[in-house]
N, CA, C and O of each residue as an XYZ file, in Angstrom:
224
protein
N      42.774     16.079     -3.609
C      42.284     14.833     -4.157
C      40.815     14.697     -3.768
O      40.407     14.823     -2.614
N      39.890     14.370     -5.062
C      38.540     14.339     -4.540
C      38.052     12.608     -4.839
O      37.985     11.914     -5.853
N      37.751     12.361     -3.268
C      37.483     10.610     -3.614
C      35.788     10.402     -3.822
O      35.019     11.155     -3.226
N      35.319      9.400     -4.648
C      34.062      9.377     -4.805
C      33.818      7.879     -4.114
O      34.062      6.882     -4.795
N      33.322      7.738     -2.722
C      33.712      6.585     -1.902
C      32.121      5.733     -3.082
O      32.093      4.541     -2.777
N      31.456      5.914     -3.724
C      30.305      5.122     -4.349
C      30.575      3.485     -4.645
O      31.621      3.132     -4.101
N      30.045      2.633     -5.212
C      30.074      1.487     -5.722
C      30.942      1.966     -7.113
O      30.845      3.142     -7.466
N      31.661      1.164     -7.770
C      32.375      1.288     -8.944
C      31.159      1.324    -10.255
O      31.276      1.985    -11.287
N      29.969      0.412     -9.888
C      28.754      1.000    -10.936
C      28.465      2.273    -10.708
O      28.557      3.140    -11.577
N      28.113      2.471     -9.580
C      27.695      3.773     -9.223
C      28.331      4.788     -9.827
O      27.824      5.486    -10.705
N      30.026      4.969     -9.162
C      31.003      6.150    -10.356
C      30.826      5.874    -11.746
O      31.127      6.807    -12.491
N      30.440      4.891    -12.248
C      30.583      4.438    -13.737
C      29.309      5.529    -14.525
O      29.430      6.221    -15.535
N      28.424      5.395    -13.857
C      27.376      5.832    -14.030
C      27.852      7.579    -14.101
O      26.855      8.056    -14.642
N      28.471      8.337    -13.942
C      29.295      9.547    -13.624
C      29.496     10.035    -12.817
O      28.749      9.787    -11.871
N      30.492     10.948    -12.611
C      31.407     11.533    -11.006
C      31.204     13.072    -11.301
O      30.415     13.720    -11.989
N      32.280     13.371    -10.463
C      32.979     15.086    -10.465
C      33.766     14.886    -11.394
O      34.252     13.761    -11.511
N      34.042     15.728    -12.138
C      35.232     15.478    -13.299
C      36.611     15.732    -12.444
O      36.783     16.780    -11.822
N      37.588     14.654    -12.476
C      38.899     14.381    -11.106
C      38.591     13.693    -10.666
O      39.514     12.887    -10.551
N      37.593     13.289    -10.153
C      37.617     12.846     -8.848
C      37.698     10.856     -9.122
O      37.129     10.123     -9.931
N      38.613     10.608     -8.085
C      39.112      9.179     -7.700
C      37.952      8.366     -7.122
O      37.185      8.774     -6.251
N      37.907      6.895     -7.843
C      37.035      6.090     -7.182
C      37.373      4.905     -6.332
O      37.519      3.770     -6.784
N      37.497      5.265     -4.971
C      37.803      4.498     -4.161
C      36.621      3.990     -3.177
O      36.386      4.585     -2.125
N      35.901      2.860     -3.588
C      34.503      2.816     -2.854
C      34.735      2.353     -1.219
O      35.718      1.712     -0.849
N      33.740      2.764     -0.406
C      34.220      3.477      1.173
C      34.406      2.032      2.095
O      34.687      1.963      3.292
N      34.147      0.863      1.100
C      34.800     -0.860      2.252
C      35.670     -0.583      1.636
O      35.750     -1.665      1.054
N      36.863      0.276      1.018
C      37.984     -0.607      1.088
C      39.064      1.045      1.136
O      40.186      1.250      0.673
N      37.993      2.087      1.997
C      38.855      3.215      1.749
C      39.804      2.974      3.032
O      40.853      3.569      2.782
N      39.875      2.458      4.091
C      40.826      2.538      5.316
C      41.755      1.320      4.967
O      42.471      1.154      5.955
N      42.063      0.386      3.991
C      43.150      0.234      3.615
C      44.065      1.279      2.258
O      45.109      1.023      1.658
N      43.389      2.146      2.186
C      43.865      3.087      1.170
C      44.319      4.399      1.913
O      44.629      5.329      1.170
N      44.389      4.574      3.034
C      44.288      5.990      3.936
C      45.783      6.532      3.916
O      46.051      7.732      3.964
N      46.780      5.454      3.836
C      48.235      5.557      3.472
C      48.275      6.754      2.593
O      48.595      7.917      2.840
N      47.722      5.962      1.107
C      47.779      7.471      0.275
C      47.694      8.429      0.341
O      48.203      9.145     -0.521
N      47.017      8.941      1.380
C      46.145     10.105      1.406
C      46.862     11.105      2.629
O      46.531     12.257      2.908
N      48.140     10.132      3.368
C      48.809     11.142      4.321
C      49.469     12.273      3.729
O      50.226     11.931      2.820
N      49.427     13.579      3.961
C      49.674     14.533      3.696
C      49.267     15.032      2.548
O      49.979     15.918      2.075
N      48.080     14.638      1.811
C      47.225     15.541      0.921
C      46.233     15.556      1.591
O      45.881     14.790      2.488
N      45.531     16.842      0.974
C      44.462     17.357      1.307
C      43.312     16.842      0.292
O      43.324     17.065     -0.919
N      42.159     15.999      1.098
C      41.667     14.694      0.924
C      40.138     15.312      1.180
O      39.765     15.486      2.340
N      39.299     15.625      0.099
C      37.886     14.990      0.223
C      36.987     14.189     -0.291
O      37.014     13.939     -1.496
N      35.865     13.555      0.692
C      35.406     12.026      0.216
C      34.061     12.717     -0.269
O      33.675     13.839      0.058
N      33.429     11.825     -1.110
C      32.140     12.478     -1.044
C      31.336     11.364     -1.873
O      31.871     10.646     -2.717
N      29.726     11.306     -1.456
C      29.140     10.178     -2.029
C      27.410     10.903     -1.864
O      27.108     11.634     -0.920
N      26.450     10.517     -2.965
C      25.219     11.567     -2.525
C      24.510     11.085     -1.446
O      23.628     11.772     -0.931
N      24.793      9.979     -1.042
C      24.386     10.276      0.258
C      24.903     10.941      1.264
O      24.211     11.323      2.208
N      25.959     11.117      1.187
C      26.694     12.116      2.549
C      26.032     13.720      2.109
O      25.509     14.429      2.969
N      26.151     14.170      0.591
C      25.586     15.339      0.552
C      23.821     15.427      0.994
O      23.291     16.497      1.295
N      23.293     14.487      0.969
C      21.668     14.548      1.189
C      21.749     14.780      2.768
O      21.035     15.657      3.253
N      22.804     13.838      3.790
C      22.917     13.881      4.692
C      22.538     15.413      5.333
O      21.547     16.056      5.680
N      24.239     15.570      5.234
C      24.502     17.164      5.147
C      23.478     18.338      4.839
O      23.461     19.328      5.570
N      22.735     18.235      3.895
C      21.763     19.202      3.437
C      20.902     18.745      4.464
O      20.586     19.693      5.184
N      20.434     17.754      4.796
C      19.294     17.602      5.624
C      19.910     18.419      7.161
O      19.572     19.534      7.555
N      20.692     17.663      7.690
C      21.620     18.685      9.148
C      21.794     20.470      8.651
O      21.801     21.325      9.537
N      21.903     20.801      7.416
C      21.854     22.361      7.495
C      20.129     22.641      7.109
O      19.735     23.794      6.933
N      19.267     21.557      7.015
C      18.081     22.257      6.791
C      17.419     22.560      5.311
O      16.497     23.372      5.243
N      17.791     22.046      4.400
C      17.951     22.716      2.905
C      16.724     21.488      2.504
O      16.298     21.395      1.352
């Protein structure tokens, strides 16, 4: 399952093709769902993050 934690404008605006919009204030009442699948979140700021910590 690929979650797109963004604002609901934000996903509106376009995603990953799949991927679920669960924006990230209201993802830890949603975490239920997600026991025992294999779960990634992702939003461009976490990837800018990330790229910046590997250097890119």
């Amino acid at each position: 399952m690929l979650i797109d934690v963004r604002t609901p404008d934000e996903f509106a605006q376009g995603t990953v093709k799949g991927a679920v919009n669960i924006p990230l204030d209201q993802i830890q009442n949603q975490l239920p769902k997600f026991k025992g699948k294999k779960t990634s979140l992702f939003s461009v700021e976490l990837v800018i993050v990330v790229l910046k910590l590997k250097q890119f």
